[in-house]
N, C-alpha and C positions, 0 to 999 in steps of 0.2 A: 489447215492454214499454216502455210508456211513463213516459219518466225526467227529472226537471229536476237538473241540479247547478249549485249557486252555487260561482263561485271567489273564496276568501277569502284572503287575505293582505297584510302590509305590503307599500308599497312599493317595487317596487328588489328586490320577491324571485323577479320571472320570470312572474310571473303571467299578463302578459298574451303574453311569449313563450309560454307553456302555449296558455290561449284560442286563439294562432293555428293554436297546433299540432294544435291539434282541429278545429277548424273548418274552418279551411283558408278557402276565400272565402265559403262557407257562414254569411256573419255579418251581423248588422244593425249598425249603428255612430247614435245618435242621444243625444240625452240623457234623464236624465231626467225624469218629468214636474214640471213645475215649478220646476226648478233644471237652473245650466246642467254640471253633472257630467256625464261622460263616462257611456252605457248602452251595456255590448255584450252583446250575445244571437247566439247562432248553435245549429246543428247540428253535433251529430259526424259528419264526414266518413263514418265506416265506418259509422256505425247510425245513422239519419235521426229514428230516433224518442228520441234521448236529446239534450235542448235543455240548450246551456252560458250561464249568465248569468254575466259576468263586473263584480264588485263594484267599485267602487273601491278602490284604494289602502289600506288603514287601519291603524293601529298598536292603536288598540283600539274596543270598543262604546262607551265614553262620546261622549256625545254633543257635544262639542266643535268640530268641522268639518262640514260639510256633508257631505264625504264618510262620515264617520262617520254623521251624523245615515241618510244613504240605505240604507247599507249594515244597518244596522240594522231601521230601518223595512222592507225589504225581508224582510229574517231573519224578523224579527217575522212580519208580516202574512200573505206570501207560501207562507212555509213552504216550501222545495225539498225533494226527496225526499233529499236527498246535499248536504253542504259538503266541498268540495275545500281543504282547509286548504294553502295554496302554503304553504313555510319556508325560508327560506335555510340550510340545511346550515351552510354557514361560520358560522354568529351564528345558536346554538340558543337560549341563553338570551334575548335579546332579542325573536326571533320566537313563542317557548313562552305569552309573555305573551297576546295575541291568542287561542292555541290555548285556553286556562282559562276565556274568558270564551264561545267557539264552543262546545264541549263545555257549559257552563251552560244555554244553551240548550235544550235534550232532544231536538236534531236529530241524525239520522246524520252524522258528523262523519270525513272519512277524510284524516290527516294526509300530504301529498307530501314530502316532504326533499326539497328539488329543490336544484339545482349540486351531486350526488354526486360528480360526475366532477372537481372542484375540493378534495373534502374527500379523495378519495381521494390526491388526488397528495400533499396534506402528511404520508401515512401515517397520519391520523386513523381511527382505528374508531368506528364510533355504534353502539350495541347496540340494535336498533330491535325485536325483542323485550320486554327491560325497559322501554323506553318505550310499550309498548302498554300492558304490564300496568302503569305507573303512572298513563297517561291512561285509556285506560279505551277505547281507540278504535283502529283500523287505522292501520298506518304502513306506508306504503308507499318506497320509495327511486328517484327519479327525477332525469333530467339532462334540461329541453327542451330544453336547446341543442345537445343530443347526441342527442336523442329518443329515450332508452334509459327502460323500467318504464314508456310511458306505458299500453297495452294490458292492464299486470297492476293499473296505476291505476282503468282506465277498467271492468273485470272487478269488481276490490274494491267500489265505489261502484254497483254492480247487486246483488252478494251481500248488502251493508249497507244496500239501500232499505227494508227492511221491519223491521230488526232491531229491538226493544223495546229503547231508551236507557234503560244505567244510569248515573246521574253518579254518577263511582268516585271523582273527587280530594278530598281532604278536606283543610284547613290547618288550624293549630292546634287541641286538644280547647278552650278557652277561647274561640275566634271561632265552632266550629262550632257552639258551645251558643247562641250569638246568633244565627246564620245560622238552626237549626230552631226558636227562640223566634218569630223571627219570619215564618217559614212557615205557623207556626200559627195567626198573626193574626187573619185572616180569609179564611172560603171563596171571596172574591172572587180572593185570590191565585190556585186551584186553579182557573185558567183553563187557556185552549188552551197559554198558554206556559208553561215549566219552573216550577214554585214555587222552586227555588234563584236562576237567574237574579231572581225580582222581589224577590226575600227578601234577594237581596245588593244590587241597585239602590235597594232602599227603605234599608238601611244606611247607602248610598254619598249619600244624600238627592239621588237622582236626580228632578231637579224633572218630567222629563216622563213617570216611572212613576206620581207621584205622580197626574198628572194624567189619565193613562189607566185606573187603578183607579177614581178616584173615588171612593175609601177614607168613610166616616162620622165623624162628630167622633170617635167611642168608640175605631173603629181605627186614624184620625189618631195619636188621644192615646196608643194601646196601642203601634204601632210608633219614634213620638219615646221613648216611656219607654225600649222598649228600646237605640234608639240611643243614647240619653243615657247609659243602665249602661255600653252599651260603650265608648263616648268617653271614661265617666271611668275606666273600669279599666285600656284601652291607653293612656291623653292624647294621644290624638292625633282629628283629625278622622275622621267615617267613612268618606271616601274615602280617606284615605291610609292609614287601619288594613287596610283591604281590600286597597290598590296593593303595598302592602310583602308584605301574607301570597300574594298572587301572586306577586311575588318570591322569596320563602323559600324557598315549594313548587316555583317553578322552576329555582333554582339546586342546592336538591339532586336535585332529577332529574339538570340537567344533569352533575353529577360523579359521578354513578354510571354514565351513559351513554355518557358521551364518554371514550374512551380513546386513549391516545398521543398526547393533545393537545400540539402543538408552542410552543414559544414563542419567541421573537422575532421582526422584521417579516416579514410576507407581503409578496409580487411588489408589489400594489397600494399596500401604505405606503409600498415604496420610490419607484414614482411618486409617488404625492402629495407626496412631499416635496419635489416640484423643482416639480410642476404645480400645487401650493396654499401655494406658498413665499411667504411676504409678500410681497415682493419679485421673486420672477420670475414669479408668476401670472396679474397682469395682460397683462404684456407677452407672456407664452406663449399667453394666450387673445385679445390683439389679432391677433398674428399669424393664428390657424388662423381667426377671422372677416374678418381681409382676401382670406388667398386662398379661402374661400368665396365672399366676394363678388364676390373676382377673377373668379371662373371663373363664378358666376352668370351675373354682366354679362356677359363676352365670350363666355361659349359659350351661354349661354341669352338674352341678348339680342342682342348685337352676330351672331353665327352664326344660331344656331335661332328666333329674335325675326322678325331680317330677314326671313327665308323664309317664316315664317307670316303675320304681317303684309303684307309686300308681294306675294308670289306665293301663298301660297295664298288667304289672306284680300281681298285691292285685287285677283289679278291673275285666279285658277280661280274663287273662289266667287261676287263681286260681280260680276266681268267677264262670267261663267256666266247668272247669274240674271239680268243687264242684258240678256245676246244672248237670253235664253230667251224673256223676258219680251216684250223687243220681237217676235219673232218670233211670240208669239201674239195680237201687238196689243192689248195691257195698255196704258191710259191713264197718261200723265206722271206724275200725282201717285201713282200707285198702283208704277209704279218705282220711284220716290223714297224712298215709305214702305219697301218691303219693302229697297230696298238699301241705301239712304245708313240710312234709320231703323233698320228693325230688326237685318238683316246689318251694317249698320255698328256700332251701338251695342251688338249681344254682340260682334263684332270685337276691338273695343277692350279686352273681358276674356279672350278667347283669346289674345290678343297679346303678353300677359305672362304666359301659363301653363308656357311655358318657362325663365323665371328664377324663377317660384316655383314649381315644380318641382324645379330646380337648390336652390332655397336646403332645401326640402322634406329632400332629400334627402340632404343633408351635414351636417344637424339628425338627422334619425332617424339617422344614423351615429353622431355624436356622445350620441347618447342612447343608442343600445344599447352603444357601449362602455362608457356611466357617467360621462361627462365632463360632460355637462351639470348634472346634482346639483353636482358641484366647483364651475362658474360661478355659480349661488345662491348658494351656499355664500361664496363668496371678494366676491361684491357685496353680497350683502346689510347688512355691517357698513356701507359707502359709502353706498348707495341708504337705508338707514334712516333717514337723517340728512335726507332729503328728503320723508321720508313715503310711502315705497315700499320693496318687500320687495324681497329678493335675484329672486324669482322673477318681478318685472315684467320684468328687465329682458329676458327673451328674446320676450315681445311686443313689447316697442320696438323689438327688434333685426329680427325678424321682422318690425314693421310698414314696416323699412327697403324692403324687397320688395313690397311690397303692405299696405295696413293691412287689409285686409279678414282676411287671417289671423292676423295680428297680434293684431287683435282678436276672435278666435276661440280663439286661443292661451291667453287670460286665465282660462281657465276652470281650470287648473292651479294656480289659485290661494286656497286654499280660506278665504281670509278675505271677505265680502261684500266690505265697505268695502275693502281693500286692490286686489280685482278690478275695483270698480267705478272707482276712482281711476286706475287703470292703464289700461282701458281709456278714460276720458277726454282720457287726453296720451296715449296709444299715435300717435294719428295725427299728430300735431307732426313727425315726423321727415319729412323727403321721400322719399317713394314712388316707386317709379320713374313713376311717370305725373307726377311732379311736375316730374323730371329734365327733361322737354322745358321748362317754364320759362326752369328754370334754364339750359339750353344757347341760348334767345330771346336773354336777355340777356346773357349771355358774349358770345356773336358780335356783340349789338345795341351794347349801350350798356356794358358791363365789357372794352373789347375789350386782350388783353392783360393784365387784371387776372386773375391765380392764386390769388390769394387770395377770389374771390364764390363759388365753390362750395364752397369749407370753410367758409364763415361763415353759407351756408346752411344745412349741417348743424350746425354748431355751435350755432349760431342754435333747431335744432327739439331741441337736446339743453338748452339753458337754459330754454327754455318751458316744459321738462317739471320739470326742477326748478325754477322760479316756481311752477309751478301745483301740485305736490308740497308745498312749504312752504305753500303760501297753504293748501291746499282740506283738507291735513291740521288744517285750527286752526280748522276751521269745524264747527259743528254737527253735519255730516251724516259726517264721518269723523273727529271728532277721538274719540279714545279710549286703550286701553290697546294698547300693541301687543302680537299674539301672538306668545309666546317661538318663533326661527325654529328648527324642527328639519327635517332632511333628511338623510335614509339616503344614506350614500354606498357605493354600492354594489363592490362588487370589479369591478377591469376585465377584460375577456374579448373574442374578438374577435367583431365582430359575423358577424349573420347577414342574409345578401344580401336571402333570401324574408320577413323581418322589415321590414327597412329598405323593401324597395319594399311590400310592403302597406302601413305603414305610411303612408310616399309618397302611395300612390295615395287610402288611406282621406280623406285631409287634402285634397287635391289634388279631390277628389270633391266634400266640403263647399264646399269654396270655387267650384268651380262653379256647387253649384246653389244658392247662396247669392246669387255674384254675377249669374248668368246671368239668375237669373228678373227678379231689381228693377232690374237693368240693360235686359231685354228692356222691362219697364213704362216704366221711364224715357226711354228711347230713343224710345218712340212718343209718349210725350207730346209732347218736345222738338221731335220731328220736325213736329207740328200746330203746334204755337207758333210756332214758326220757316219753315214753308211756308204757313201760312194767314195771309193778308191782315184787314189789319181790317176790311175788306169782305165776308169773307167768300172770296176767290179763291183759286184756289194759284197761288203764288210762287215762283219761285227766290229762299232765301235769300243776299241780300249787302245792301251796303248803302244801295240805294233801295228794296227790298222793300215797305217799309210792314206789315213781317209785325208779330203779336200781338206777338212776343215784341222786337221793337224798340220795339213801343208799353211794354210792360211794363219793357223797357231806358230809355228816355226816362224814365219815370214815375221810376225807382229812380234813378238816376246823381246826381241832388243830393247822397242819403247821402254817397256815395262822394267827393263834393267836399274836403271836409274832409283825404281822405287823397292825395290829389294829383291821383287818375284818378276824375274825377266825368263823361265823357263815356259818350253809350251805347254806343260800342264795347267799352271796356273792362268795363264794369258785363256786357253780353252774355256776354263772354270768361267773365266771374268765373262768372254763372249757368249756363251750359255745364256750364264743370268741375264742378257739381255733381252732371252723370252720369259723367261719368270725366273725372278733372285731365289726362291727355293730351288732353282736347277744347279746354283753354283756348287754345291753340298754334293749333290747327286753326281753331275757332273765330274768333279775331279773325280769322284771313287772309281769312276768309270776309265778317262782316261790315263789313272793310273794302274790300270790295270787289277783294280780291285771289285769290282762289279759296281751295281748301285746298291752303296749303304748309306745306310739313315746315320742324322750330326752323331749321334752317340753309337754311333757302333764302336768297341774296342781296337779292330782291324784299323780301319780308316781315322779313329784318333792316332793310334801308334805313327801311322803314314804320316798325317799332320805333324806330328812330334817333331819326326826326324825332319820332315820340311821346309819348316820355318822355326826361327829363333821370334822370339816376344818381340821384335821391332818389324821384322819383316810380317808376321804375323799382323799387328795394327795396322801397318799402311797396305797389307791386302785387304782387311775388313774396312778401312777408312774408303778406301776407294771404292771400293763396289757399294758402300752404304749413300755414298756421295755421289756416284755418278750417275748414268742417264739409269731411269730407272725400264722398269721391262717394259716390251714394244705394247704392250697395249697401253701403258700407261700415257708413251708416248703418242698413242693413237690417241686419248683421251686429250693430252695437249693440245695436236693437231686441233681437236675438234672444237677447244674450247677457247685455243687462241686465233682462230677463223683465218691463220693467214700463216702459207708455208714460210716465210723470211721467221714472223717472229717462232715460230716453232722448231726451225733451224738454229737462230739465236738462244734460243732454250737450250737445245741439246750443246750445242758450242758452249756455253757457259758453264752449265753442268762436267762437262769434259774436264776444259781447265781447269776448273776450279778442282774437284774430285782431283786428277793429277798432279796438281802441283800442293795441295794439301797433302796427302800422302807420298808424294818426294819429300817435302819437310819432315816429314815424319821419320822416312824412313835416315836421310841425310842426318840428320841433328841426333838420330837414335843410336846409330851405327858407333857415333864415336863419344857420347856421352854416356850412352849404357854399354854395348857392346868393345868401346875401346878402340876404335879401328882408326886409321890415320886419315887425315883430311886429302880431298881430291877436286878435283875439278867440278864435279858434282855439291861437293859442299858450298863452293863458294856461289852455286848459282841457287839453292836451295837460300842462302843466304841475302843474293839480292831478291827471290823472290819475297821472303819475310819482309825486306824495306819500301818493296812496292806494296804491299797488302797492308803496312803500318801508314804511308803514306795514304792510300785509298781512303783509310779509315781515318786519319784523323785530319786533315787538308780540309778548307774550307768549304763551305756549299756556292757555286756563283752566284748562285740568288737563293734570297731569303725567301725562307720556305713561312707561309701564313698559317697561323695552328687556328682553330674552333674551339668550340666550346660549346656543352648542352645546356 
C-alpha cells in the first residue's frame, strides 16, 4: 500500500528528530523548488512503500514566512494521504494552535505528542482520549528520542489513509454563524480543499485565497459584507477575531486534558537562567565557541588538515597520478592539467573538510541540545541594531570555517531581505583559507606584532556592521523589521546518530557545492596560467608569458591606487578567486619562487622586500574583503535563486573590499610612511565622507522592532 505522510509541526518540536527516525539514510535532503528552504523526503526504513515528506518548521498556515508560505502550498496542492502533526508534550497549548488550522484542512490529520517521556517525569497526565474526541482526529503518544509509539504511530496513519474527514472543532455559536455564511458564498469555495479552511481564510482576508478563487465582483462584495458584520460585532480585525477564537478553544481543551500539571521552574528554566543571564551569556557562549574553534583548528587542521593535505592529497594521490601517469607516457601538459589542475584545485576543498567537519559537528551538538535557539535569542537584540537578526549571526560564525557553508546556513533565516543581507557580509570574516595570508604577513612584514591577526578579525566583524547599517537604509532592505520570535526549546541530551547524520547531511552539500565549481574553476585557471600567449604550454612562474600574466599586466593599474598595482600581486589576488589558500601559493609561484607554504623562509624574505606594513594591510584587507572563492560564489548563486541579486552580491563585495583598502592604503602612506598627498588622497578622502554619511543619515522610514 502505497502511502505519503507529511510531517507537520512547530519548530524545536522533534520533528525532524522523528524524519530521521524513519528513514534512517533512506532520505533526500535538497531544497525546495524555487526557494532556498530546507525539502526532506525519504522512505520508511521498515515499509519502502510509505514516502515521509518532511515540512518545514511552522507555528501556523498564515502565510507570513516562506516556510509557512511552502508548507502550505505543499498541503494545498499536493495533498498527502496522512499529516503527522509532531507537538511538544511540554507546551500543548502553544503547539494546539497549528493542530486547528491542519485539521481545517479536510486531510487525515494524526496528532504525535512527542517528548512523552519528558511529560512523564513532571508526573503530568494528558488525557489523550478526551483530546481525540475534542479534535476530532487520532492521538497518538510518542518519545523520538527514546524511540518509544513510533510503530503504533506509523500503524495509526495507514488505518487513517482512507478515512472520510469530519471537522468536529467548532468556536463560538456567534463566529460559526459567520464561518457557515460564508461557506455558502459561492460554489467556487466547494473546491478540492476544505470549504471551512477557505471560509475562515476569506474572513482572516487572506490576500492569496483571495487570489486563488478568483471570486466575481457579486462574491467579492458578498464575502467583504460578511466580514465587515463580523469585524463590527467582535471590533476587532478578521484575523485576530479568528487568532484569539483559536486560542479560546485551545485553552479550554488544554484544562480539561492536562492533569497534575506542576508549577514552578522546570530543569531548563533553571539553566537558562545562568546561560541567558544578561550578563553572563555572552561571556558563557564565547567560551563554548572558542574551544569549538580550539579544537577545530588543532585537531581538524593543525592534526587531521596536515595529513590530508600533505600525505594524502601532495604525497599518495598527486604523487600516485604523477608516477602513473608518467609511466603510461601522458604528455607534460596533460600531467599538469589533471594533477596541479584538477587534483590540485578539488585538493584545496578536501583540505579543509576536516575543520569543517569538526565545526559541523559541535553545531549540530549544540543544536540538538537546544542551545543554539538561546544564541539568536540572546543576539539578536545586539545584531538588530545593525540591520541583522539574532539568527545571522551563526552564518558569520560558521563562515569563520569556511564561507561556503556559512553561506548555505542562511537559509534558516526566514526573512528574504534579512537572508539576503546576511549572506552578503557572511564572507567579510577570514576563512581558514584566508588564514595563510594572514600567517604571509605575520612572519613577513608584522614580525612580532600580536596584535595583526585580531585586527584582522576584528577588522571582517566591523565590515559586517558598516555594510549592516549602510545596506539596511537602502531601497532593497530597508523596511519594517519582523517581530523576532524563536521556540526555545527544553534541553535534553543529544543524540550521537542525530548529530553525525546531521554532520554528514551538511558536510555532503558542501562538497558537491564546492567540488563541482571548484573542479570548473580549477581547469580554467590551469589554461590561463599554463598557456602561453602564443599559444604553447608553459611552466607557470614568472617569465612564462602565460595568458593569465597577460591578463595580470592588463589589470595591475586598478590596483595601483591601493599600494600593490604590480602583476604579481594583482595574479596572487585573481588566484584566490578559486580558493584564498591559492593566494599564498600563488604569488610564490609567479614570482618565481615555486609553491611555498605562508611560512617558508624564502617566500617571507620575497614578501619583506615586497611590501612595506601599509601596502601590506590593504593587500590582506582586500582579498579578506572581496568576492570570496568561485565556489563560494556558486554557493550564493544558489542560495540567493536569482543571477541580478548574486551579481549585486559580487558588485558590492568589489566596492566595498576596494575602496576600504584604498583608505587604507591612501591615509597609511602619508601618516605612517610620510609620503606627500595626491590626487588619490583626496578621493580616498571623499570616499571616507560618503561611508560617514551612509552610516549615519537618517533611515526614510522607521524601521518597527519586536520583541519576545
Amino acid at each position: 500500500m502505497s502511502i505519503t505522510i507529511a510531517l507537520a509541526g512547530n519548530p524545536n518540536s522533534g520533528k525532524t528528530t522523528l524524519f530521521n527516525l524513519l528513514t534512517g539514510s533512506s532520505q533526500y535532503v535538497g531544497n525546495w523548488p524555487g526557494v532556498t528552504v530546507e525539502r526532506k523526503e525519504g522512505l520508511y526504513k521498515k515499509e519502502q512503500d510509505i514516502r515521509i515528506v518532511d515540512l518545514p518548521g511552522i507555528y501556523s498556515l498564515s502565510p507570513y514566512t516562506l516556510e509557512e508560505v511552502v508548507s502550505r502550498d505543499y498541503l494545498i496542492n499536493e495533498k498527502p494521504d496522512v499529516i503527522i502533526n509532531i507537538i511538544d508534550a511540554t507546551n500543548l497549548e502553544r503547539n494546539l494552535y497549528l493542530t486547528t488550522q491542519l485539521i481545517e484542512l479536510g486531510l487525515p490529520v494524526v496528532v504525535a505528542l512527542n517528548m512523552m517521556d519528558l511529560v512523564d517525569k513532571t508526573g503530568e497526565k494528558i488525557l489523550t482520549d478526551e483530546l481525540e474526541d475534542h479534535l476530532g482526529c487520532k492521538v497518538v503518544k510518542i518519545s523520538a528520542l527514546r524511540k518509544t509509539g513510533i510503530e503504533e504511530l506509523i500503524d495509526t496513519c495507514k488505518k487513517e489513509k482512507d478515512r472520510k474527514v469530519v471537522i468536529k472543532e467548532e468556536y463560538s455559536a456567534e463566529l460559526e454563524k459567520f464561518i457557515t455564511s460564508t461557506e455558502e458564498v459561492s460554489s467556487k469555495i466547494k473546491n478540492s480543499i476544505a470549504s471551512r479552511f477557505l471560509a475562515i481564510k476569506l474572513l482572516e482576508n487572506d490576500e492569496k485565497i483571495f487570489e486563488k478563487l478568483n471570486l466575481d465582483s457579486s462574491e467579492l462584495s458578498k464575502v467583504k459584507e460578511i466580514t465587515e458584520r463580523m469585524e463590527n460585532e467582535f471590533d476587532d480585525d478578521g484575523e485576530g477575531i479568528i487568532t484569539d477564537a483559536r486560542y479560546t478553544f485551545v485553552s479550554k481543551i488544554t484544562k480539561h486534558i492536562v492533569k497534575n500539571k506542576r508549577a514552578g521552574l522546570t530543569t531548563s528554566d533553571k539553566i537558562d537562567r545562568v546561560v541567558t543571564n544578561r550578563f553572563l551569556a555572552i561571556p558563557i557562549f564565547a567560551v563554548f565557541m572558542f574551544a569549538i574553534y580550539y579544537i577545530s583548528i588543532k585537531v581538524g587542521n593543525d592534526i587531521v588538515g596536515e595529513w590530508v593535505n600533505g600525505t594524502l592529497i601532495e604525497g599518495i594521490i598527486q604523487g600516485g597520478a604523477t608516477n602513473l601517469l608518467e609511466g603510461w607516457g601522458v604528455a607534460d601538459w596533460l600531467i599538469s592539467l589533471v594533477v596541479d589542475g584538477i587534483i590540485g584545485g578539488v585538493g584545496g576543498v578536501i583540505g579543509f573538510l576536516p575543520v569543517i567537519a569538526f565545526l559541523y559537528f559541535f553545531i549540530a551538538i549544540l543544536e540538538d541540545i537546544g542551545y543554539m535557539s538561546r544564541i539568536a535569542f540572546i543576539l539578536d537584540r545586539v545584531l538588530r541594531k545593525f540591520g541583522l537578526s539574532g539568527k545571522s549571526f551563526i552564518p558569520i560564525l560558521i563562515g569563520m570555517g569556511c564561507s561556503i557553508p556559512g553561506i548555505m546556513a542562511t537559509r534558516t533565516i526566514e526573512s528574504d531581505k534579512d537572508r539576503r543581507l546576511t549572506i552578503m557580509v557572511a564572507s567579510f570574516m577570514p576563512c581558514g583559507a584566508k588564514t595563510d595570508i594572514i600567517a604571509l604577513f605575520a612572519g613577513a612584514i608584522f614580525v612580532g606584532k600580536w596584535w595583526f591577526a585580531p585586527i584582522c578579525y576584528f577588522a571582517g566583524i566591523l565590515a559586517v556592521i558598516i555594510s549592516g547599517v549602510i545596506l539596511k537604509k537602502t531601497k532593497a532592505f530597508i523596511g519594517e523589521a519582523a517581530p523576532f520570535v524563536m521556540e526555545l526549546p527544553a534541553y535534553h541530551m543529544p543524540i550521537l546518530s542525530n548529530i553525525l547524520r546531521t554532520t554528514w547531511q551538511r558536510l555532503k552539500a558542501f562538497i558537491i557545492k564546492a567540488g563541482t565549481i571548484i573542479l570548473l574553476s580549477s581547469i580554467v585557471i590551469w589554461l590561463l596560467s599554463n598557456i602561453s600567449t602564443t599559444g604553447k604550454f608553459v611552466e607557470f612562474s614568472d617569465d612564462s608569458h602565460s595568458i593569465l600574466e597577460a591578463i595580470g599586466r592588463f589589470i595591475a593599474p586598478i590596483f595601483a591606487p591601493l599600494g600593490f598595482g604590480d602583476w604579481t600581486a594583482t595574479v596572487a589576488s585573481i588566484m584566490g578567486l578559486v580558493a584564498k589558500e591559492m593566494v599564498v601559493g600563488t604569488y610564490g609561484v609567479v614570482s618565481g619562487l615555486g609553491e611555498l607554504g605562508a611560512d617558508d623562509p624564502t617566500l617571507l624574505e620575497f614578501a619583506a622586500k615586497s611590501f612595506t606594513t601599509v601596502t601590506a594591510m590593504s593587500f590582506m584587507m582586500f582579498n579578506q574583503l572581496t568576492v570570496p572563492c568561485f565556489a563560494a560564489v556558486g554557493a550564493i548563486r544558489s542560495e540567493m535563486k536569482s543571477a541580478k541579486w548574486t551579481l549585486a552580491t559580487i558588485a558590492y563585495q568589489v566596492l566595498f573590499s576596494y575602496t576600504i583598502a584604498l583608505m587604507i592604503y591612501q591615509f597609511g602612506r602619508i601618516l605612517i610612511l610620510g609620503e606627500a598627498l595626491n590626487i588619490w588622497t583626496g578621493v580616498a578622502i571623499v570616499i571616507l565622507l560618503v561611508y560617514l554619511f551612509l552610516l549615519f543619515r537618517a533611515s526614510k522610514k522607521r524601521e518597527l522592532t519586536g520583541k519576545l
